[in-house]
LOMARFI-458342 format. One line per field, with one value per residue (C-alpha): residue in three letters; x, y, z; residue number from 1. Coordinates in nm, 3 decimals, always signed. Each point is the difference from the previous one (the first is absolute). Example, Ala and Ser with C-alpha at 12.3 -4.5 7.8 and 13.67 -1.06 7.14 Angstrom:
REM LOMARFI-458342
aa	c(ALA  SER) .
X	c(+1.230  +0.137) .
Y	c(-0.450  +0.344) .
Z	c(+0.780  -0.066) .
i	c(1  2) .
***
This chain:
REM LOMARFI-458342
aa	c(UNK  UNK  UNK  UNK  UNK  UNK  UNK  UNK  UNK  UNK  UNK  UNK  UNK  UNK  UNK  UNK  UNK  UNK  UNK  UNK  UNK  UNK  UNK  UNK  UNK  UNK  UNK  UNK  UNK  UNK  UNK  UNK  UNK  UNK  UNK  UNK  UNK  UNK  UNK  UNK  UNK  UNK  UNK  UNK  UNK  UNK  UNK  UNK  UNK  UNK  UNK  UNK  UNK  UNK  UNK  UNK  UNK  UNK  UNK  UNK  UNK  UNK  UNK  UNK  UNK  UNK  UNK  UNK  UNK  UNK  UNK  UNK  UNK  UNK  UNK  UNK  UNK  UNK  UNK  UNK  UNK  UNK  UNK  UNK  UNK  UNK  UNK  UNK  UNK  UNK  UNK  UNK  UNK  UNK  UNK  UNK  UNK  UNK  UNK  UNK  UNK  UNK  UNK  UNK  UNK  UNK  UNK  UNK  UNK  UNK  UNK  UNK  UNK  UNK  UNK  UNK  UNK  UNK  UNK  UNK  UNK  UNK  UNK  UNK  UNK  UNK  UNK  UNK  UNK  UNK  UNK  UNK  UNK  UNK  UNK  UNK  UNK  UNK  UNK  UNK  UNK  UNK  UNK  UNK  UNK  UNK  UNK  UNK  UNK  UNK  UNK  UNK  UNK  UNK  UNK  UNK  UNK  UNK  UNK  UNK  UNK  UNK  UNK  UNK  UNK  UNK  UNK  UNK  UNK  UNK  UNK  UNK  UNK  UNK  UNK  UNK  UNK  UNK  UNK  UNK  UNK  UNK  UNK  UNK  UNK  UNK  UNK  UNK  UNK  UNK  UNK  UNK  UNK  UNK  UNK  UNK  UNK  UNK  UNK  UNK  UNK  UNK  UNK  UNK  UNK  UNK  UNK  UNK  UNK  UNK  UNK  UNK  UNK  UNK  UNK  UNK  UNK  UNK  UNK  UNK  UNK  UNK  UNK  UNK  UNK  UNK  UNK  UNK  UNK  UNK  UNK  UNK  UNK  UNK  UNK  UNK  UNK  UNK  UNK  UNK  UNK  UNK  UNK  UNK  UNK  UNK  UNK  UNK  UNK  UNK  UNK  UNK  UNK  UNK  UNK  UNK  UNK  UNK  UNK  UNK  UNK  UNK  UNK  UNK  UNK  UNK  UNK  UNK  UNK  UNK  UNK  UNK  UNK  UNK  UNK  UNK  UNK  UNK  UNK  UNK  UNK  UNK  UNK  UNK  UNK  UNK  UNK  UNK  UNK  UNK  UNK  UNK  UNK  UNK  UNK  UNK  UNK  UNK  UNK  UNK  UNK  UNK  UNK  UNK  UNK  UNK  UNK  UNK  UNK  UNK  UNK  UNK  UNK  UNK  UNK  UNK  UNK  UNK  UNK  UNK  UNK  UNK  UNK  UNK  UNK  UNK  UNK  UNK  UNK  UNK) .
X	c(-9.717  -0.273  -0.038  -0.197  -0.231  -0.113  -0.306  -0.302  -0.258  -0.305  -0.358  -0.228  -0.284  -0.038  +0.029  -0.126  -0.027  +0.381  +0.064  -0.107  +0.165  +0.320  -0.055  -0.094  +0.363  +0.223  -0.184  +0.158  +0.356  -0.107  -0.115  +0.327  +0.254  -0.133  +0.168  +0.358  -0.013  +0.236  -0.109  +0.221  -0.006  -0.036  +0.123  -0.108  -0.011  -0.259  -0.173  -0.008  -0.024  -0.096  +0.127  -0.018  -0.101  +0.253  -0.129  +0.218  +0.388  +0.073  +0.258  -0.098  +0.133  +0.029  -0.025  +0.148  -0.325  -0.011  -0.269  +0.050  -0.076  -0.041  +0.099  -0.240  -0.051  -0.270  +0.055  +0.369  +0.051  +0.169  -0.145  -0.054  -0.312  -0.009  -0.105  -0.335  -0.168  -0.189  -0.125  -0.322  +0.060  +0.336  +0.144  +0.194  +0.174  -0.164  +0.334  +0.033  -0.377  +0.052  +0.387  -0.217  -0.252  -0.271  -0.365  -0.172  -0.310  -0.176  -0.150  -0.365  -0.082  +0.166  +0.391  +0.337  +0.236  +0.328  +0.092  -0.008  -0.292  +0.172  -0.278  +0.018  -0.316  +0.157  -0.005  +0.318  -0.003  +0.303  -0.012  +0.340  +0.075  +0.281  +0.057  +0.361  -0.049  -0.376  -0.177  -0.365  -0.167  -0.054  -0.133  -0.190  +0.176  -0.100  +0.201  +0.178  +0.250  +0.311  +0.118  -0.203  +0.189  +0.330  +0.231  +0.179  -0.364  -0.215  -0.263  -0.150  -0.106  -0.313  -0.215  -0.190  +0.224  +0.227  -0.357  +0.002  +0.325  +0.164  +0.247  +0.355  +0.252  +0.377  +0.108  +0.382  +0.009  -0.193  -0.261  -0.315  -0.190  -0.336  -0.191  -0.263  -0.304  -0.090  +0.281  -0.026  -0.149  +0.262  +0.337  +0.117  +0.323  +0.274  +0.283  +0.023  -0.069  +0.011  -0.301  -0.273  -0.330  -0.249  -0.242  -0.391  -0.114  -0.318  -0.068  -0.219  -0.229  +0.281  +0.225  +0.230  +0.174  -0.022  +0.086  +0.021  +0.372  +0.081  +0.181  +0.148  -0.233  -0.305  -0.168  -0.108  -0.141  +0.287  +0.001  +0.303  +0.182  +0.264  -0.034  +0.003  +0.399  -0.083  -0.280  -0.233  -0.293  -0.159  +0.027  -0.365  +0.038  +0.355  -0.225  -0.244  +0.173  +0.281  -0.129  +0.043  +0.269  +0.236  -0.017  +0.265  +0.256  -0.060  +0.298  -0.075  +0.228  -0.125  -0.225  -0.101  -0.204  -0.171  -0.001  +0.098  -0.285  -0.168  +0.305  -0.029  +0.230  +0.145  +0.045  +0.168  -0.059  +0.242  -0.183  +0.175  -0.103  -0.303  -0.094  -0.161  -0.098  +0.292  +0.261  +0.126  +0.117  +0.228  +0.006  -0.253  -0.019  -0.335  -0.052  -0.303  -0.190  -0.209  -0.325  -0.363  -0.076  -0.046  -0.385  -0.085  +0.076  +0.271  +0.347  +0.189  +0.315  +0.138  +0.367  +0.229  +0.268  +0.243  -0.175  -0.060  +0.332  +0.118  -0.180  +0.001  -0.400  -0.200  -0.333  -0.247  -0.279  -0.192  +0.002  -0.047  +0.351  +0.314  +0.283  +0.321  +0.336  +0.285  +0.170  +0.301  -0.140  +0.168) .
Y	c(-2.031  +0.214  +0.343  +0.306  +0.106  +0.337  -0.041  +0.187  +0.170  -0.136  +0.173  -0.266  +0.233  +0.309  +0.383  +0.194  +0.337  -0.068  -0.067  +0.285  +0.254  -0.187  +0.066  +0.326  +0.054  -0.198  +0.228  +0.299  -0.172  +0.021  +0.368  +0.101  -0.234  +0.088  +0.328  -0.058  -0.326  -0.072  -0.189  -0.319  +0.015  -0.357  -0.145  +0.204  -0.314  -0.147  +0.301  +0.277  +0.317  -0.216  +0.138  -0.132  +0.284  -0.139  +0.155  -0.224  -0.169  -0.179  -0.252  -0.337  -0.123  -0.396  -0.181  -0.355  -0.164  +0.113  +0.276  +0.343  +0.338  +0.373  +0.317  +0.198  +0.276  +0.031  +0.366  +0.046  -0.408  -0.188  -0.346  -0.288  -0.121  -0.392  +0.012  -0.230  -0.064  -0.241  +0.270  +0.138  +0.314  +0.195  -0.120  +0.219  -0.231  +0.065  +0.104  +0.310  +0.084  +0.009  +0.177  +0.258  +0.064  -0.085  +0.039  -0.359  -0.111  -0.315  -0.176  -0.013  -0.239  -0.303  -0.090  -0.037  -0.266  -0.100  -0.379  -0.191  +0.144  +0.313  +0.258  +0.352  +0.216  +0.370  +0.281  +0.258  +0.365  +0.096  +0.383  -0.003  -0.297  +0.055  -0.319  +0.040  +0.422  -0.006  +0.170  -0.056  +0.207  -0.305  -0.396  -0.226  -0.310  -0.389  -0.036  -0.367  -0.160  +0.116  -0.354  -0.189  +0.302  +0.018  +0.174  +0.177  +0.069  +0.327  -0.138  -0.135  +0.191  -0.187  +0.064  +0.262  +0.263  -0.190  -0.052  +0.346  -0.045  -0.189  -0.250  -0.041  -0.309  +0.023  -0.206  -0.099  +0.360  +0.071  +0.270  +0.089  +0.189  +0.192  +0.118  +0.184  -0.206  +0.234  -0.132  -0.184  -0.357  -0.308  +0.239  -0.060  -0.203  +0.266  -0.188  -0.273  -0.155  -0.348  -0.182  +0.092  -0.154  +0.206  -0.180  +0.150  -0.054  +0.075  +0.117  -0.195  +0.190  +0.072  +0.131  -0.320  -0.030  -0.317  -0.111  -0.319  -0.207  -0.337  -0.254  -0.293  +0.029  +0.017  +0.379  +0.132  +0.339  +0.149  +0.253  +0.317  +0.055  +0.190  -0.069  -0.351  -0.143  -0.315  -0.092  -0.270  -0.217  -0.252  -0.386  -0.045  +0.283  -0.226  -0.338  +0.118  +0.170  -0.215  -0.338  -0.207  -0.229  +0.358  -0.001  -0.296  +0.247  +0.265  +0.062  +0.111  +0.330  +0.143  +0.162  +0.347  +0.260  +0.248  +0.326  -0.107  -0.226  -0.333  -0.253  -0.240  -0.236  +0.112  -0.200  +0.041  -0.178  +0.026  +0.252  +0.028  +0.392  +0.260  +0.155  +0.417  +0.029  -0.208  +0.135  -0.269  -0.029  -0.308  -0.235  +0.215  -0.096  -0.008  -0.100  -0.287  +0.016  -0.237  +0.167  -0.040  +0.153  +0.374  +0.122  -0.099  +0.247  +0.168  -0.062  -0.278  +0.143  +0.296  +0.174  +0.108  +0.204  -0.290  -0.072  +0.369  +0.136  -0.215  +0.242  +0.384  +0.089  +0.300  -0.009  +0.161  +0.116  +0.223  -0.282  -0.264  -0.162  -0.151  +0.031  -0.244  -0.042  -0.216  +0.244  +0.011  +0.149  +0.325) .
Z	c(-7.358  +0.087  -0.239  +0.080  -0.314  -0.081  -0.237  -0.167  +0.195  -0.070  +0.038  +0.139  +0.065  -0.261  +0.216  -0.266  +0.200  +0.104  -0.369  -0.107  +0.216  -0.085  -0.369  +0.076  +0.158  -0.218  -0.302  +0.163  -0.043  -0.389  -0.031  +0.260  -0.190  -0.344  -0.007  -0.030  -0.281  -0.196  -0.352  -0.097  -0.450  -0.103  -0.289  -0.301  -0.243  +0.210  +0.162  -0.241  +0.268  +0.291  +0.357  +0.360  +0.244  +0.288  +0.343  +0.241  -0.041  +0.313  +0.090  +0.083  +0.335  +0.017  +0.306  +0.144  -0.105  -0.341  +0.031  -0.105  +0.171  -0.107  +0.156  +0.171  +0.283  +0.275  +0.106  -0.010  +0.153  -0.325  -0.029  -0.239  -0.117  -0.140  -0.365  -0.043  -0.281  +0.228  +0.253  -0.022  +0.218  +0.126  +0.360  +0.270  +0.280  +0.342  +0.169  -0.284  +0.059  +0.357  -0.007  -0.198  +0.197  -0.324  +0.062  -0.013  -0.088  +0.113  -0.317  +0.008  -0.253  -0.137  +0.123  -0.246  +0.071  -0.113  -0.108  +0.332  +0.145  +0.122  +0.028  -0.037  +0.158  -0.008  -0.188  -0.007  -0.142  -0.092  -0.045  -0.211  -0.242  -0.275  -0.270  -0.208  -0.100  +0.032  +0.309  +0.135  +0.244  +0.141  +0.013  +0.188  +0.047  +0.123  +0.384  -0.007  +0.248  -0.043  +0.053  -0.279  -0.277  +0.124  +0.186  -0.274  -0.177  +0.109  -0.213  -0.255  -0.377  -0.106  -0.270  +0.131  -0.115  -0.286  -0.206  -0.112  -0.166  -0.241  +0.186  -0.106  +0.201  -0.154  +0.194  -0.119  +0.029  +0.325  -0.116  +0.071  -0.202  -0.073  -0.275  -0.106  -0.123  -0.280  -0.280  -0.310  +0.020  -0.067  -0.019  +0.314  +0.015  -0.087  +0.157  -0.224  -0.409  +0.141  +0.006  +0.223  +0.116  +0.093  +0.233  +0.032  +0.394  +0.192  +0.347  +0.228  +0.262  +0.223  -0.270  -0.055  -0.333  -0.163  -0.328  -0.180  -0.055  -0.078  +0.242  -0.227  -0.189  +0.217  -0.049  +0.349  +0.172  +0.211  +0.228  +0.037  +0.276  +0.058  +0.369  +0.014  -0.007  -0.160  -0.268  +0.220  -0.122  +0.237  -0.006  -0.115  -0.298  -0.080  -0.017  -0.163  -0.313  +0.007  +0.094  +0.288  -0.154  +0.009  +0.342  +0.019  -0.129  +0.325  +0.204  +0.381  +0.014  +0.326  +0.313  -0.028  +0.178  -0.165  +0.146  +0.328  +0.027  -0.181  -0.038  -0.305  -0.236  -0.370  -0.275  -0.317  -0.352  -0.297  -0.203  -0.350  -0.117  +0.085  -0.331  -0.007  -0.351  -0.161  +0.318  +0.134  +0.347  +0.072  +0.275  +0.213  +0.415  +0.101  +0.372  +0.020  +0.346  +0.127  +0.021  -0.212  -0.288  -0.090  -0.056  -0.320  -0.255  +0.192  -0.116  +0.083  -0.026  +0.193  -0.170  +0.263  -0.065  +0.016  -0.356  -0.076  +0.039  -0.338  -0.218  -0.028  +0.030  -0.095  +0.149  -0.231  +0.192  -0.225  -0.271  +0.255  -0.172  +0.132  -0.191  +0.065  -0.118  +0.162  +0.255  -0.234  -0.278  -0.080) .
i	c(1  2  3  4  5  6  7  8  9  10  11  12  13  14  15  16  17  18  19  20  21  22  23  24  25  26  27  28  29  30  31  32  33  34  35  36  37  38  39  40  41  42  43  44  45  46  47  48  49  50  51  52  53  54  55  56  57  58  59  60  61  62  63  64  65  66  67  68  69  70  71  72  73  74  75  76  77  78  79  80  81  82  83  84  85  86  87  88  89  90  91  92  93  94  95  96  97  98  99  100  101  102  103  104  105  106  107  108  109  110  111  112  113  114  115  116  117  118  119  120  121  122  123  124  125  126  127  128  129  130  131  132  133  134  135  136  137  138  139  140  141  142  143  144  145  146  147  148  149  150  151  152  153  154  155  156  157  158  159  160  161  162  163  164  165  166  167  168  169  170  171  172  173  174  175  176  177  178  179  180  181  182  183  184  185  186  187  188  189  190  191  192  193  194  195  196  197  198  199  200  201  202  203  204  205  206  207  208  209  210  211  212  213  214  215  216  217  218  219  220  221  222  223  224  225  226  227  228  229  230  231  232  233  234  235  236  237  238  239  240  241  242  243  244  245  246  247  248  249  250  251  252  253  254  255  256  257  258  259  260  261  262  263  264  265  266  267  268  269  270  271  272  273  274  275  276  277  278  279  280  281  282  283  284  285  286  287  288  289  290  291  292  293  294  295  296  297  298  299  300  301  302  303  304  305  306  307  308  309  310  311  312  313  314  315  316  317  318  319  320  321  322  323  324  325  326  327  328  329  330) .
***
């Protein structure tokens, strides 16, 4: 069976003047948004006076392959824009920039692609961009083939403009939501007195999170990604922390093509539990691909939302934190 495979968009060349007019745009979203927040009181035995300034509540729309999309308007055309953790910069579909008649801009230096060697070389202003009840005056947004997104996808909400929020995935009850960065450290999860873990990450140089878990036992850098459907490592990362004799216990479970594109085989291996902190999740699927190694120091394992999707997140930007319960946890 042959699968089509949304994935991250990955920077392979750094545009830092693009960059930074995208930062520019997605701070305007803040400043815009900020004005009609609500405030979420947490627990008073564990926060004191604590509050959440909430500036966006959105419903979480999830699609046949697992991933998970966001309201949003360009002008007065309702879309949805893939939620991904994984992308470095914000995505309109080429059939919506042209429909709108956007203004487009060749990219100078350095190219984007997405996962499959899909590249993206264009530049879209978008005079009028609304996410959930927060209006910009506008946003410049990466151009990609609507074919390698999706046809039910008007793009894709990367990290561009989610970094200057904190992050909040519910997914068992399909919300999105946004916060304010200024709040009090380590009081974030209000839903819940179950145990939590609360996971510190780093960025790398194109704005990747990636934190540290344990795979039976074996601790490993990981990558998040909302984008991605499944959580992947390659055959030579599998070897090497694993062993070669583990490889007799790899079932062949398919052909896929990535975007559209590259074709290779999956594998799967009967992981026991993936452990955040002391959250465990069981039984995880983790597609194998035959491929070498990742550069050295990058991580070895990237979490799709397959994986993802088992826990309710809060991505702490401003304390550079992720906090995790099981999605259950009420």
């Amino acid at each position: 069976m042959e699968v089509k495979r949304t994935i991250l968009a990955v920077a392979f060349t750094a545009l830092t003047l693009s960059m930074a007019q995208a930062q520019e745009d997605s701070q305007t979203l803040e400043k815009q948004g900020g004005s009609s927040a609500d405030t979420l009181d947490l627990p008073a035995a564990t926060t004191g006076m604590c509050q959440l300034p909430m500036v966006a509540d959105m419903e979480l729309l999830t699609h046949t392959n697992g991933t998970v999309s966001v309201p949003v308007k360009f002008g007065d055309q309702p879309g949805q824009m893939l939620v991904d953790t994984g992308a470095v910069m914000s995505v309109i579909t080429d059939t919506l920039a042209i429909r709108q008649r956007l203004m487009g801009f060749t990219l100078g230096r350095g190219r984007f692609e997405l996962m499959g060697g899909v590249k993206m070389t264009t530049l879209a202003q978008v005079p009028r961009f609304s996410l959930g009840n927060m209006d910009a005056g506008g946003a410049m947004l990466l151009v990609a083939p609507y074919t390698a997104i999706g046809r039910d996808i008007s793009g894709i909400l990367g990290v561009d403009i989610m970094a200057h929020y904190d992050v909040e995935l519910d997914f068992a009850a399909a919300k999105f939501r946004l916060f304010a960065r200024g709040h009090c450290p380590q009081h974030v999860v209000y839903w819940t007195r179950d145990p939590i873990a609360a996971v510190p990450f780093t960025r790398d140089a194109d704005n990747h999170m990636r934190i540290e878990i344990t795979l039976d036992g074996k601790p490993m850098l990981a990558a998040v990604d909302t984008g991605a459907e499944r959580s992947t490592m390659t055959m030579d990362d599998f070897e090497e922390i694993f062993g070669y004799q583990a490889k007799r216990d790899l079932k062949t479970i398919e052909q896929v093509s990535v975007n559209g594109t590259e074709r290779t085989t999956i594998y799967r291996f009967p992981f026991q539990a993936m452990t955040f902190e002391g959250i465990q999740v069981q039984n995880p699927n983790i597609d194998i691909l035959d491929g070498d190694r990742f550069d050295p120091g990058e991580p070895k394992l990237i979490l799709g939302i397959e994986t993802l999707r088992q826990l309710h997140m809060f991505i702490a930007n401003g304390e550079q934190r992720l906090y995790l319960t099981s999605a259950e946890a009420r």
